[in-house]
C-alpha positions in Angstrom: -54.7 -198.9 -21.3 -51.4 -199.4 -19.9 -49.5 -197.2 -17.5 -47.2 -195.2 -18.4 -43.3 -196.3 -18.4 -41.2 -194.6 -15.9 -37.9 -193.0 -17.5 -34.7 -194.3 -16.2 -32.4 -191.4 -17.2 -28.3 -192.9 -17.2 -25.5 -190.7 -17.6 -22.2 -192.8 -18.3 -18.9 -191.3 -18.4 -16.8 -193.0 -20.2 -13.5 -193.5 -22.9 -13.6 -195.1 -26.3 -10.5 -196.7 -26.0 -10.9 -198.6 -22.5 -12.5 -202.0 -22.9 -14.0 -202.1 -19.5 -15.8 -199.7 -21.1 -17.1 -201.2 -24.3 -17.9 -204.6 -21.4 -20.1 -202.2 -19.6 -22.0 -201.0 -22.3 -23.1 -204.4 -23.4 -23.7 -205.4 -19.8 -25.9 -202.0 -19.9 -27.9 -203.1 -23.0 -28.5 -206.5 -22.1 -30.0 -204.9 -18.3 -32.0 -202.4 -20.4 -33.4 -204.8 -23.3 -34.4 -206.9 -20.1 -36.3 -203.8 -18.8 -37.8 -202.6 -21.8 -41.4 -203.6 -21.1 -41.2 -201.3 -18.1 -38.9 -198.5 -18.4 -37.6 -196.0 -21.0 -34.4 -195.2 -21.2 -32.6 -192.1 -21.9 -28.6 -192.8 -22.2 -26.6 -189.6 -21.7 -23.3 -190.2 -22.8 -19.8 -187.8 -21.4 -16.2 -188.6 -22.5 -13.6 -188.9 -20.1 -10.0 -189.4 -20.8 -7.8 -192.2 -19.1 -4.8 -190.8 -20.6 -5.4 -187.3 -21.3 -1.6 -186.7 -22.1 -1.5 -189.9 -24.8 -0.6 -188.6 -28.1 -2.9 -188.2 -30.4 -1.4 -190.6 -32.5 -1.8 -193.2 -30.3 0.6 -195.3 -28.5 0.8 -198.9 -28.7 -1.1 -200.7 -26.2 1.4 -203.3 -24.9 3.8 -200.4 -24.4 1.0 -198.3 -22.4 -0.2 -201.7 -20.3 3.6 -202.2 -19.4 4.3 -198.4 -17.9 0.7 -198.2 -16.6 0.6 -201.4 -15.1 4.2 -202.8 -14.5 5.7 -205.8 -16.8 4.7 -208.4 -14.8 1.1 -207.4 -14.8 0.2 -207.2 -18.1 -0.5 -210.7 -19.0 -3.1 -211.3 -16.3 -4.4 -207.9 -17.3 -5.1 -209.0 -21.1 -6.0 -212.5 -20.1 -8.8 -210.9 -17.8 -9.8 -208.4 -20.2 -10.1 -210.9 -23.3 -12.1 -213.2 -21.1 -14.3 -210.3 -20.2 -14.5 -209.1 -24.3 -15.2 -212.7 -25.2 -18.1 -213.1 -22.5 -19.8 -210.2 -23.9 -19.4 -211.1 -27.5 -16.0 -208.3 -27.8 -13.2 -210.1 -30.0 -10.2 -208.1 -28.1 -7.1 -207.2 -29.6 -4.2 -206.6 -27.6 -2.2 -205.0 -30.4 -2.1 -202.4 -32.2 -2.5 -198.3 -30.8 -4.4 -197.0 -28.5 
């Protein structure tokens, strides 16, 4: 008979439009799948808003990267986040809304 699994209980907080987010989540099923043979997981999972006052339309991402971030910034940014995405099996898009 084997012992019982311990339960690993994670609560994530997190938005569905930040791709740090998405990375994480992978990261977080690859650490789990790892541990599988000796722990049980129960995910918990909370939203949180990055831009709570975005429309609801959406706004379009280059736009929001340049007066969140400054122009100069915002290629490194998406050049580091794509790299991320791609290491994680994420195709990123840097177009398109929010």
């Amino acid at each position: 008979m084997q012992p019982e699994k311990k339960l690993i209980t994670i609560d994530i907080t997190s938005d569905t439009v930040c791709p740090w987010c998405f990375i994480g989540k992978r990261h977080l099923n690859k650490a789990m799948d790892a541990s599988k043979d000796l722990y049980n997981f129960q995910v918990r999972w909370h939203p949180f808003l990055l831009n709570p006052s975005a429309p609801k339309e959406g706004i379009e991402k280059t736009v929001y990267f340049k007066q969140k971030f400054g122009d100069e910034n915002v290629e490194p940014i998406i050049s580091r986040v794509t790299k991320a995405c791609q290491s994680v099996g994420i195709d990123f898009k840097s177009g398109g809304l929010t």
